[in-house]
C-alpha positions as CSV (number, residue, x, y, z in Angstrom):
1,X,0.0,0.0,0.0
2,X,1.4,2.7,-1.0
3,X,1.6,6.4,1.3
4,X,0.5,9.4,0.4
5,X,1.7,13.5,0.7
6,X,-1.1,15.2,3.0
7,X,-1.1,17.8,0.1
8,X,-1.6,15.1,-2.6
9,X,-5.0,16.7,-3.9
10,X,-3.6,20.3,-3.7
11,X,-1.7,21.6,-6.5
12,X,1.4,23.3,-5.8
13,X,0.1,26.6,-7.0
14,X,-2.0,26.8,-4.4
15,X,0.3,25.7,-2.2
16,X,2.6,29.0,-3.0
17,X,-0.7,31.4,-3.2
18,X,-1.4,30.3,0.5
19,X,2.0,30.7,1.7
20,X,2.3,33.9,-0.1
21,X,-1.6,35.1,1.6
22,X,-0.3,33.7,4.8
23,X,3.0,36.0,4.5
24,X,1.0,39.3,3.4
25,X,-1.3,39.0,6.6
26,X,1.9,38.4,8.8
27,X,3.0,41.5,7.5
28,X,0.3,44.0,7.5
29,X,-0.1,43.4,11.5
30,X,3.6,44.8,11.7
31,X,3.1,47.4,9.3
32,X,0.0,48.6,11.0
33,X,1.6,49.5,14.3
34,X,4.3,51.5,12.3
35,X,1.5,53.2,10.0
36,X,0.1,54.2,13.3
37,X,3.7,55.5,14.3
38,X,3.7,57.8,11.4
39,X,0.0,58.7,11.6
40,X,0.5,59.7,15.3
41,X,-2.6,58.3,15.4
42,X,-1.1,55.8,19.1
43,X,-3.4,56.7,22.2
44,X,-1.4,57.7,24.7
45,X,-1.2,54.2,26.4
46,X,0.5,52.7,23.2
47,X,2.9,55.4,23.1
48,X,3.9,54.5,26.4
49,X,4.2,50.9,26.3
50,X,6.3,51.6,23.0
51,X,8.7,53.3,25.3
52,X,7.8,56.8,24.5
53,X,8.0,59.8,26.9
54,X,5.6,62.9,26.4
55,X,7.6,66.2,26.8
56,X,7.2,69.9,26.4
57,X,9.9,71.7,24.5
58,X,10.7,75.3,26.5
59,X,13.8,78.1,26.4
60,X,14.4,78.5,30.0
61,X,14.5,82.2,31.1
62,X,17.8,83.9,32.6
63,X,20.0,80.9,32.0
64,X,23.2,81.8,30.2
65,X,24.4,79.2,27.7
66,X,21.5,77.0,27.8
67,X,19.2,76.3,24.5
68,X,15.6,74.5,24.1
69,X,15.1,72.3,27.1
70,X,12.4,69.2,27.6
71,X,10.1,68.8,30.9
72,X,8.8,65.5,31.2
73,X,5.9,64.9,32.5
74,X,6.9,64.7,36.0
75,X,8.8,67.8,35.7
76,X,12.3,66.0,34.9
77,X,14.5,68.3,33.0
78,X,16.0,67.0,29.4
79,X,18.8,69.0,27.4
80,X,18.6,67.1,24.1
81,X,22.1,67.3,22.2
82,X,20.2,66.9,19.0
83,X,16.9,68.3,18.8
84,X,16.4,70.0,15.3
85,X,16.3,73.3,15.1
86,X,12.5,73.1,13.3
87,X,11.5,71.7,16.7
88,X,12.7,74.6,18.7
89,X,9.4,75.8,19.4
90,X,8.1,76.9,22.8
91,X,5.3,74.4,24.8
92,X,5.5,72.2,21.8
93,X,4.2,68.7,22.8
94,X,6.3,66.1,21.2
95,X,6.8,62.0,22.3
96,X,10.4,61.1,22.3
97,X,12.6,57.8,22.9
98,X,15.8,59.1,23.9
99,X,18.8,57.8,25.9
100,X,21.3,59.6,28.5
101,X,24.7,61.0,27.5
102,X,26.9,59.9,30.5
103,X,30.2,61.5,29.8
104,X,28.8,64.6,28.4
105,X,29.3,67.6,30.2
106,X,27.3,71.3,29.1
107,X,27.6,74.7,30.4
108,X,23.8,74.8,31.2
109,X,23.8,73.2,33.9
110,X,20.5,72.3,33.7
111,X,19.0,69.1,33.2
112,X,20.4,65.1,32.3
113,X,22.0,65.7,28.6
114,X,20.5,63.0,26.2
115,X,20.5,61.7,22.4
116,X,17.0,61.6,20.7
117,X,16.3,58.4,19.3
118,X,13.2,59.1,17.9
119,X,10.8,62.2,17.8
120,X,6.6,62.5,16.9
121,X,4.6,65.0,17.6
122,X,1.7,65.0,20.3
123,X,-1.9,65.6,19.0
């Protein structure tokens, strides 16, 4: 007696249109979360679970040598080393990923230094 393939019946067409379907739908679930991304269309919980802050650009008053700051939500102080100029726009809400510059030293005295990873505005 001999065996046969469990796709005997199917052609191999069909095989390659149902991995190909199968491939598409896999990626249109992560594209959607980056469409989102660009859309800023996240609520604010998604944002934060993608490890976004919410900040408030600002030129702090009377402080010699120090540029556009960012206030975090809880009122933590960020002096980003390279936040575009376009951006330097006072109480404008942005969501940033950023890391900390720890051998970096500023005459501003102000705030932890930081790289911007990644910047979107705040609807």
């Amino acid at each position: 007696m001999e065996k046969k393939n469990w796709f005997c019946g199917i052609s191999r067409m069909r095989i390659v249109l149902l991995m190909i379907s199968f491939a598409l739908i896999l990626s249109s679930c992560c594209t959607s979360k980056k469409s989102q991304i660009k859309n800023n269309t996240l609520s604010e919980e998604h944002w934060k679970e993608l490890k976004y802050v919410a900040v408030e650009v600002f030129l702090p008053e009377g402080m010699a040598g120090c540029s556009y700051l960012l206030k975090l939500e809880n009122e933590t102080i960020l002096q980003p080393l390279n936040l575009a100029d376009s951006l330097k726009h006072e109480k404008l809400e942005l969501w940033i990923r950023y890391h900390p510059e720890k051998k970096r030293m500023s005459v501003c005295m102000m705030g932890t230094i930081v790289t911007l990873d990644d910047i979107q505005y705040r609807k």
